[in-house]
BAGUVO-398594 format. One record per residue (C-alpha): residue number from 1; residue in three letters; x, z, y. Coordinates in Angstrom, 3 decimals, m for minus. Layout:
% residues N
{NUM Ala {X Z Y}} ...
***
This chain:
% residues 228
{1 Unk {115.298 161.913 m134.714}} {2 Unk {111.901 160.168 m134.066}} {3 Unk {113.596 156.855 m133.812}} {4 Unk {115.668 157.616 m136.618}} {5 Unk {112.461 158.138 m138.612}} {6 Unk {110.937 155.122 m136.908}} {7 Unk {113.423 152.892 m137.921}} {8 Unk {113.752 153.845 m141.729}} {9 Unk {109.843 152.843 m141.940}} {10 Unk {110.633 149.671 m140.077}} {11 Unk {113.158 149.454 m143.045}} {12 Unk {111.165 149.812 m146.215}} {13 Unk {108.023 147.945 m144.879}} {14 Unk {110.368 145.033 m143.774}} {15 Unk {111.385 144.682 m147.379}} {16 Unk {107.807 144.900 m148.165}} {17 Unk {107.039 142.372 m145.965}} {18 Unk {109.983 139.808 m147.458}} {19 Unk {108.673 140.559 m151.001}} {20 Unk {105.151 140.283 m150.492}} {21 Unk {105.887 137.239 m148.536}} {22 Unk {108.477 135.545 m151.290}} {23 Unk {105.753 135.897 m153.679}} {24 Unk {102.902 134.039 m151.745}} {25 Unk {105.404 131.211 m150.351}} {26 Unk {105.969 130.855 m153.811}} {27 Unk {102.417 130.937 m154.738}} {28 Unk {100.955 128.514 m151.810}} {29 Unk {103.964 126.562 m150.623}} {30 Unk {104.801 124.847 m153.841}} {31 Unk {102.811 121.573 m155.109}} {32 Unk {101.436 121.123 m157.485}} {33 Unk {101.684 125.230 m158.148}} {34 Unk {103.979 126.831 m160.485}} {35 Unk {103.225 128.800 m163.765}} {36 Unk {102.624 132.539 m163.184}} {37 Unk {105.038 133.371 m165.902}} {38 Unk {107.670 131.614 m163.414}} {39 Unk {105.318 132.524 m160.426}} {40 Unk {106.168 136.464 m161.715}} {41 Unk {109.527 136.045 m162.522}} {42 Unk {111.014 134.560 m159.318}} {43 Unk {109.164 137.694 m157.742}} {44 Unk {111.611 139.835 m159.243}} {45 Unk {114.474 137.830 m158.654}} {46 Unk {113.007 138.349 m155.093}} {47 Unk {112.826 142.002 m155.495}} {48 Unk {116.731 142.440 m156.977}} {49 Unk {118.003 140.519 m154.316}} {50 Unk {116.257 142.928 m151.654}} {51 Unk {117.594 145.625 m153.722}} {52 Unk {121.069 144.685 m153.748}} {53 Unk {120.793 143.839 m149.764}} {54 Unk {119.957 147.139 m149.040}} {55 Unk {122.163 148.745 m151.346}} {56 Unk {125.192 147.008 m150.419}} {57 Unk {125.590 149.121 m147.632}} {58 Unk {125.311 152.856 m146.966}} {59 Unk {123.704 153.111 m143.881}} {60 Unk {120.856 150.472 m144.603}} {61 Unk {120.421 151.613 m148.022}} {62 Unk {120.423 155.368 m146.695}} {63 Unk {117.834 154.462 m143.694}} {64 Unk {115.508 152.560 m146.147}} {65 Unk {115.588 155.683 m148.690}} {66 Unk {115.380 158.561 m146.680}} {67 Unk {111.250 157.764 m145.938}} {68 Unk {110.626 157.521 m149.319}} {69 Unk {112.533 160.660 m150.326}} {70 Unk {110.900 162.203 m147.737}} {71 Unk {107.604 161.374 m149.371}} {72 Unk {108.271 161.996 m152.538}} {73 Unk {109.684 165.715 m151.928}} {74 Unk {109.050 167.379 m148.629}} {75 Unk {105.941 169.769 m148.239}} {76 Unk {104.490 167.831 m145.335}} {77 Unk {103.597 165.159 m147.398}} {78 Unk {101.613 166.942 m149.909}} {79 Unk {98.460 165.321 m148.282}} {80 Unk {99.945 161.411 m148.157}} {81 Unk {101.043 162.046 m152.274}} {82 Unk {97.808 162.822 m152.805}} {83 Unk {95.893 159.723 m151.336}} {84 Unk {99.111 157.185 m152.795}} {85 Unk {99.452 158.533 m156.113}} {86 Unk {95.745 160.315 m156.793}} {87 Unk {93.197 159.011 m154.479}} {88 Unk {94.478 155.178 m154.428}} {89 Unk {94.839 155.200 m158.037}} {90 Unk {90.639 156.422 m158.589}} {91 Unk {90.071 153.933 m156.191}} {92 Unk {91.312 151.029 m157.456}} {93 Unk {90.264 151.844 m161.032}} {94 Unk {86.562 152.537 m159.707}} {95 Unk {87.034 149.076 m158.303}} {96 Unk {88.141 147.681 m161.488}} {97 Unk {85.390 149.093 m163.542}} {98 Unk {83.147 147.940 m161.069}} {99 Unk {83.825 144.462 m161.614}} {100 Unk {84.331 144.297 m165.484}} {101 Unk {80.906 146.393 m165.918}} {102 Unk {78.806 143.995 m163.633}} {103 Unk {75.857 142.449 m166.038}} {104 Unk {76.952 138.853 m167.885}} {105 Unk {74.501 136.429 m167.026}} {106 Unk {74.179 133.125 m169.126}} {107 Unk {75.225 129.960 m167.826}} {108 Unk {72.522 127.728 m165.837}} {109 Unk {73.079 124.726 m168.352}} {110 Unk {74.621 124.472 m171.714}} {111 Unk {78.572 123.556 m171.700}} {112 Unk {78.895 119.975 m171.539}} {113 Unk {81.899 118.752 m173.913}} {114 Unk {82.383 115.106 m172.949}} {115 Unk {80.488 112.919 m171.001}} {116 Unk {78.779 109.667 m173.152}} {117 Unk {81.784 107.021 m173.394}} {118 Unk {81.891 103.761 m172.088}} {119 Unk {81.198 100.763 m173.387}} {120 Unk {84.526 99.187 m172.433}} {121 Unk {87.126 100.407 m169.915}} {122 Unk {89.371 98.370 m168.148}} {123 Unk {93.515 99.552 m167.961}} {124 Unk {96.076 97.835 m165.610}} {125 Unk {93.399 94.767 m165.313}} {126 Unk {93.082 94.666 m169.177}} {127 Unk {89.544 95.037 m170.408}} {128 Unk {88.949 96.147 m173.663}} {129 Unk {85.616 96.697 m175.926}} {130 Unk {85.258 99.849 m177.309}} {131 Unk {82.791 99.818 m179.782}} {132 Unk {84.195 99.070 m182.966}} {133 Unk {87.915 98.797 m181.790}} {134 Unk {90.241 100.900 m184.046}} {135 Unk {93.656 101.870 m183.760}} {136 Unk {96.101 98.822 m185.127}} {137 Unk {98.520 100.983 m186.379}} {138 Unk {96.671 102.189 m188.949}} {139 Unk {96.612 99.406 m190.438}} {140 Unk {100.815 99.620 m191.280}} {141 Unk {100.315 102.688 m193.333}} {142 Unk {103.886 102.998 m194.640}} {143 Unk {104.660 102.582 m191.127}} {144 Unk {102.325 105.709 m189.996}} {145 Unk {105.108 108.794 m190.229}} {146 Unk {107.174 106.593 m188.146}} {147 Unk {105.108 105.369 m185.465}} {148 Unk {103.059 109.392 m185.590}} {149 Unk {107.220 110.325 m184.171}} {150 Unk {107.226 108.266 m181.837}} {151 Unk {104.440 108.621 m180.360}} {152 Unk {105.096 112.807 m180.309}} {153 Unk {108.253 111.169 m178.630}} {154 Unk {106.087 109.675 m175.758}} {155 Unk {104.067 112.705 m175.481}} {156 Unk {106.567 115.178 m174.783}} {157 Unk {108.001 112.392 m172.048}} {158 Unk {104.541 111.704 m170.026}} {159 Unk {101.492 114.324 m171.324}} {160 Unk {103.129 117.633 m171.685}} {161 Unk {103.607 118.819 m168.491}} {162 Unk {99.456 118.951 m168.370}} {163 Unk {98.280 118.969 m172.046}} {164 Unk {100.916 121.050 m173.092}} {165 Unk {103.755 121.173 m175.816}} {166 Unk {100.945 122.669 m177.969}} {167 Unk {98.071 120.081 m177.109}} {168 Unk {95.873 122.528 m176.076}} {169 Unk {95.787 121.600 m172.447}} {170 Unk {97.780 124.569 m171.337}} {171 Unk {100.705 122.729 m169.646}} {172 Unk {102.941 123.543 m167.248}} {173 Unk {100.642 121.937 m164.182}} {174 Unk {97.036 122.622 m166.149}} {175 Unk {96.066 125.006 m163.512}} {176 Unk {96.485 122.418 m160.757}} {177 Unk {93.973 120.335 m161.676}} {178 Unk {90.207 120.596 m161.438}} {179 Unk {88.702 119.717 m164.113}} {180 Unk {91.384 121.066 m166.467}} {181 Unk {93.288 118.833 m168.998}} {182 Unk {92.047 118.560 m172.346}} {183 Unk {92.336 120.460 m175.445}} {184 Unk {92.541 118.222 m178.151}} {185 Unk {92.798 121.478 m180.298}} {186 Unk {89.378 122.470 m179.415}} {187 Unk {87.106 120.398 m181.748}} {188 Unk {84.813 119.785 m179.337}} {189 Unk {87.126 117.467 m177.530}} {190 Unk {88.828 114.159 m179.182}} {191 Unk {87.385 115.205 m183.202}} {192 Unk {84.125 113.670 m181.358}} {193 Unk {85.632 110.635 m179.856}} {194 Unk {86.485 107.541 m182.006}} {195 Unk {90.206 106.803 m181.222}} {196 Unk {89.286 103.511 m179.066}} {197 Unk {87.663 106.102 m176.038}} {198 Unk {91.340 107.957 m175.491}} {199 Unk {92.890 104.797 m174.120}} {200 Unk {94.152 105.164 m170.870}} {201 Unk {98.200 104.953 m170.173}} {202 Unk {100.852 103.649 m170.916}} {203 Unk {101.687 100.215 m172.570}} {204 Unk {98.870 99.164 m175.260}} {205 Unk {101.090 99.849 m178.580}} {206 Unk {102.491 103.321 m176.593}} {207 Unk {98.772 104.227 m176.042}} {208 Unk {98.058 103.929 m180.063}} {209 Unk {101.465 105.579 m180.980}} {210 Unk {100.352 108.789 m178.609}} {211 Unk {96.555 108.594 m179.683}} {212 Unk {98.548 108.942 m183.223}} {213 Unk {100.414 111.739 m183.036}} {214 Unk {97.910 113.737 m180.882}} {215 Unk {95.653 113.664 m183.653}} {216 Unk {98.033 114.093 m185.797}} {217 Unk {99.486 117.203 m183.968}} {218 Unk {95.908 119.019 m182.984}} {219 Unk {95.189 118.820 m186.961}} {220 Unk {91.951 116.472 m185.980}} {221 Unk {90.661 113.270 m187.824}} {222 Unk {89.021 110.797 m185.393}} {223 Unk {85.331 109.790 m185.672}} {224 Unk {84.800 106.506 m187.549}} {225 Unk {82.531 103.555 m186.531}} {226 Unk {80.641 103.909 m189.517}} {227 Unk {79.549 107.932 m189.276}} {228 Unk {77.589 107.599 m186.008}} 
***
């Protein structure tokens, strides 16, 4: 009987063990990481496939269910509900309360938005001037719609996955990098910057098309040489 016993709780904490451990090979063994959304999900794909493991036959689904029955309805385990399902619980609420009470403290510095931009930059051995340069393509304005599409076109194929499909830097890989990507949404970002300072990909006519349509699409107008 006691190995019986033994061997049920060898049962439910190995499928403990294969969930817990899913979940944190999916969490540290993937580069660059995955979104929790899909981090969460996958867990409980995890978790179902356990579940229909065990349950597809009776003796393993019977051996990993009798502990917790036995937990859940015996008289002997008055004590062990008590500490998973009362004590735990007050614990890990105290715990919780804890941390959200603690005192805010202000920041030691103000938030810096953007560092002071370059002069000039220099992109796949091109240099180019930035003070005063303006974005060509506004100079074709009956060609602006057009050239606004494709450069939402060239977005979606190269920024996305980091800025995001919304442009507020909360793409798919945003959480893998330190410091995050940008949110042109926020105006403290690229409504400060003249459009000559977001040059940095791409070919030169791409870069203009995709400085374009992310001003375009955050709902920003870009500083002009004459307002500073």
């Amino acid at each position: 009987m006691g190995q019986r016993s033994s061997g049920s709780w060898l049962s439910v904490l190995g499928a403990i063990v294969a969930l817990v451990g899913g979940h944190l090979a999916l969490k540290y063994g993937i580069t660059p990481p995955i979104p929790s959304t899909l981090l969460y999900a996958y867990t409980v794909i995890i978790g179902i496939a356990i579940y229909v493991y065990l349950a597809s036959d009776t003796r393993r689904w019977q051996r990993f269910a009798s502990p917790i029955v036995h937990l859940f309805v015996d008289q002997d385990t008055r004590i062990a509900r008590g500490i998973l399902f009362v004590l735990l619980p007050l614990g890990v609420g105290w715990l919780v309360y804890a941390w959200g009470a603690s005192a805010a403290q202000l920041p030691a510095e103000q938030r810096t938005i953007h560092p002071t931009p370059p002069g000039q930059i220099t992109v796949r051995g091109k240099t180019y001037n930035l003070i005063g340069l303006e974005n060509p393509l506004r100079k074709e304005p009956d060609k602006l719609v057009q050239y606004t599409a494709e450069g939402k076109t060239i977005f979606f194929e190269n920024c996305f996955f980091c800025h995001g499909d919304n442009l507020d830097g909360n793409g798919h890989f945003a959480h893998g990098f330190i410091p995050s990507p940008a949110n042109f949404v926020d105006v403290g970002t690229i409504a400060q910057l003249q459009e000559s300072y977001v040059l940095n990909f791409l070919t030169e006519e791409e870069i203009w098309k995709v400085i374009l349509y992310i001003y375009a699409g955050a709902g920003q107008s870009p500083r002009t040489w004459e307002t500073q």
